[in-house]
C-alpha positions in Angstrom: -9.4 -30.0 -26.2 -11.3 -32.8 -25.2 -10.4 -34.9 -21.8 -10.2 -38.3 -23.3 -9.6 -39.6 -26.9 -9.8 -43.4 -27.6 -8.0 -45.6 -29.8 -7.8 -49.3 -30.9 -5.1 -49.6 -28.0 -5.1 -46.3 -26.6 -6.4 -43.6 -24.1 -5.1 -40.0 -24.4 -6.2 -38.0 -21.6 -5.5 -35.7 -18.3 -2.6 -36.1 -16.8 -3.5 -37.5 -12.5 -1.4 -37.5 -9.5 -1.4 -41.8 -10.1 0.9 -41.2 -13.2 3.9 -40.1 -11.0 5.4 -43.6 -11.2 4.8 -44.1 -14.4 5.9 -40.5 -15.7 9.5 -40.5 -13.8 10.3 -44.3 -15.6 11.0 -42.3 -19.0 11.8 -39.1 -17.6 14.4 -40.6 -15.6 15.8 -42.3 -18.9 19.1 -40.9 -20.4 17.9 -42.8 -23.7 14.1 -41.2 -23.4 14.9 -37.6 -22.8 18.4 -37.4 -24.7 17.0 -35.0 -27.8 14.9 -32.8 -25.0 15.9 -29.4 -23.9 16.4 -31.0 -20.2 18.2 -33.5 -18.5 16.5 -36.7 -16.9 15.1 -35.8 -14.1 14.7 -36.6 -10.6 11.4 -38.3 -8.9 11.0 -34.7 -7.3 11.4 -33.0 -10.2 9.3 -35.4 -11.8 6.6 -34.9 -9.0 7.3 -31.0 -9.9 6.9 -31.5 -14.0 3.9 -33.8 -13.3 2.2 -30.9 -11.3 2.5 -28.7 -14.1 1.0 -31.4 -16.7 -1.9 -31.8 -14.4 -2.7 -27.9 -15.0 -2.3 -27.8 -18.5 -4.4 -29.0 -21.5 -1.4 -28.9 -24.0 0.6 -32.2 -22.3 -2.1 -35.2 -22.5 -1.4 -38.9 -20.9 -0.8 -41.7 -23.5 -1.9 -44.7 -21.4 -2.6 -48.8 -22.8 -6.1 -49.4 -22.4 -5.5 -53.0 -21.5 -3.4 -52.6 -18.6 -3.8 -49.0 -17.7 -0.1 -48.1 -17.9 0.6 -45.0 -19.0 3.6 -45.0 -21.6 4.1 -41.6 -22.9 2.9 -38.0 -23.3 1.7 -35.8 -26.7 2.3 -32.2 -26.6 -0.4 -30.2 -28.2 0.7 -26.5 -28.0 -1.4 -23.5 -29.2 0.3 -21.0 -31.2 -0.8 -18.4 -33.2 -3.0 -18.5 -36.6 -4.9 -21.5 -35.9 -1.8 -23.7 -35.5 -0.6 -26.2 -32.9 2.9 -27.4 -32.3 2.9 -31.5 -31.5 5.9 -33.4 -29.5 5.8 -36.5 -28.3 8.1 -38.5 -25.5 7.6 -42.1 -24.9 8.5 -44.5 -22.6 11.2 -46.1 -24.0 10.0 -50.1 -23.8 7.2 -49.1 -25.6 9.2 -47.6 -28.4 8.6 -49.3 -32.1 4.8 -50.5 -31.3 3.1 -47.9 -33.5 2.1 -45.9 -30.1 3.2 -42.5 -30.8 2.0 -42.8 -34.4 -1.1 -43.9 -33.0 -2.0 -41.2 -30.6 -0.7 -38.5 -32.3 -2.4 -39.8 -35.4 -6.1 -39.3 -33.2 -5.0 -35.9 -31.5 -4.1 -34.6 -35.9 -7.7 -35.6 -36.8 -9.0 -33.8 -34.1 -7.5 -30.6 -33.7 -8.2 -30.5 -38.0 -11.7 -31.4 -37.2 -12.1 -29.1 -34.4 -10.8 -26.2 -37.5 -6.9 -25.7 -36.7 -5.1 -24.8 -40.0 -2.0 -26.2 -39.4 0.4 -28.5 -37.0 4.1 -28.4 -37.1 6.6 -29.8 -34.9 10.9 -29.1 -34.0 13.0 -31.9 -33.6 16.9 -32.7 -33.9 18.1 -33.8 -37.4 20.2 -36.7 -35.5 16.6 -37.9 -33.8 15.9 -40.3 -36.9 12.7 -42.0 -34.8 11.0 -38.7 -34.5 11.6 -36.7 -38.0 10.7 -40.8 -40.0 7.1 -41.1 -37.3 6.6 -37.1 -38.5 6.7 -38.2 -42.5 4.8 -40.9 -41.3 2.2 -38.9 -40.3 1.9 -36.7 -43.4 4.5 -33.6 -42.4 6.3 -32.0 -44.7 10.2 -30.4 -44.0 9.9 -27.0 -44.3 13.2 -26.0 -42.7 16.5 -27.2 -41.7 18.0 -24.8 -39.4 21.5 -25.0 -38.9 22.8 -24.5 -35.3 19.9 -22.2 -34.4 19.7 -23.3 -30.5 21.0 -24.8 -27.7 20.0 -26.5 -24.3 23.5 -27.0 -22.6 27.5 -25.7 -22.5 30.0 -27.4 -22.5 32.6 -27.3 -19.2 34.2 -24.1 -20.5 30.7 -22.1 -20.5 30.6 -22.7 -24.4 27.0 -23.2 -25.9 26.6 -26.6 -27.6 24.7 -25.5 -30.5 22.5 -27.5 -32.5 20.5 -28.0 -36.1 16.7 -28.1 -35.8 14.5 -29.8 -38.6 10.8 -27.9 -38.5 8.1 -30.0 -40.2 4.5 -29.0 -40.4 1.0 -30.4 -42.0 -1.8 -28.3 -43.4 -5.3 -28.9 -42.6 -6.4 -30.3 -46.5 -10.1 -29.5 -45.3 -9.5 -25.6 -44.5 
């Protein structure tokens, strides 16, 4: 995958060491991270997570072109048969703007330019803003799972299960 994609508004790129600030102001966000399989996380363990996205090509840097912030992150995950799995997390005072849409709109074309079959993504029935930008985008449903995982228990060692919505979009050009 490419280093940097630009948009009207947008860079997607690399993650670099500068992003630390930036990165733990929506990890740190109860609000940001509440539908995620982790809690929100410390500036060490956000100087631990951003190590990681620095040595991968599957987590890219969403950052404003005009002021160089960097607001949220796409999640382009190779799986098998020429299909990617796409997430998204965003800095929650940039939430509503079209960013997310946006980016992940430029990373789709790609990746079905660059000849993957088909994208899907998982997300949490009761995470409206993420299943609505995904029928945005052109995904179908395909599934609804009904309490098929969980992240946490509860204080009696219980696992909190939950539903999972999987949606997916076929490259129309393969």
């Amino acid at each position: 995958m490419e280093n940097i994609i630009t948009t009207e508004r947008l860079i997607i790129r690399r993650y670099k060491k500068e992003d630390i600030q930036d990165l733990f102001e929506y990890l740190s966000d109860m609000e940001v991270v509440k539908y995620e399989p982790y809690k929100p996380l410390t500036f060490d363990e956000t100087q631990k997570n951003l190590e990681w996205r620095i040595g991968t090509d599957e987590m890219l840097a969403v950052e404003l072109k005009n002021s160089n912030k960097m607001i949220g992150n796409v999640y382009m995950g190779k799986r098998d048969f020429e299909a990617l799995e796409i997430g998204y997390v965003f800095n929650r005072n940039y939430w509503g703007h079209g960013y997310a849409a946006e980016s992940c709109r430029a990373l789709i074309q790609q990746a079905f330019s660059n000849g993957i079959h088909r994208i899907y993504a998982e997300c949490d029935p009761h995470n409206n803003r993420s299943w609505k930008l995904l029928e945005t985008l052109g995904f179908q449903r395909e599934a609804h799972f009904r309490k098929n995982v969980y992240f946490w228990k509860d204080e009696n060692e219980k696992a909190i299960w939950k539903d999972t919505y999987v949606y997916a979009r076929l490259n129309d050009n393969a």
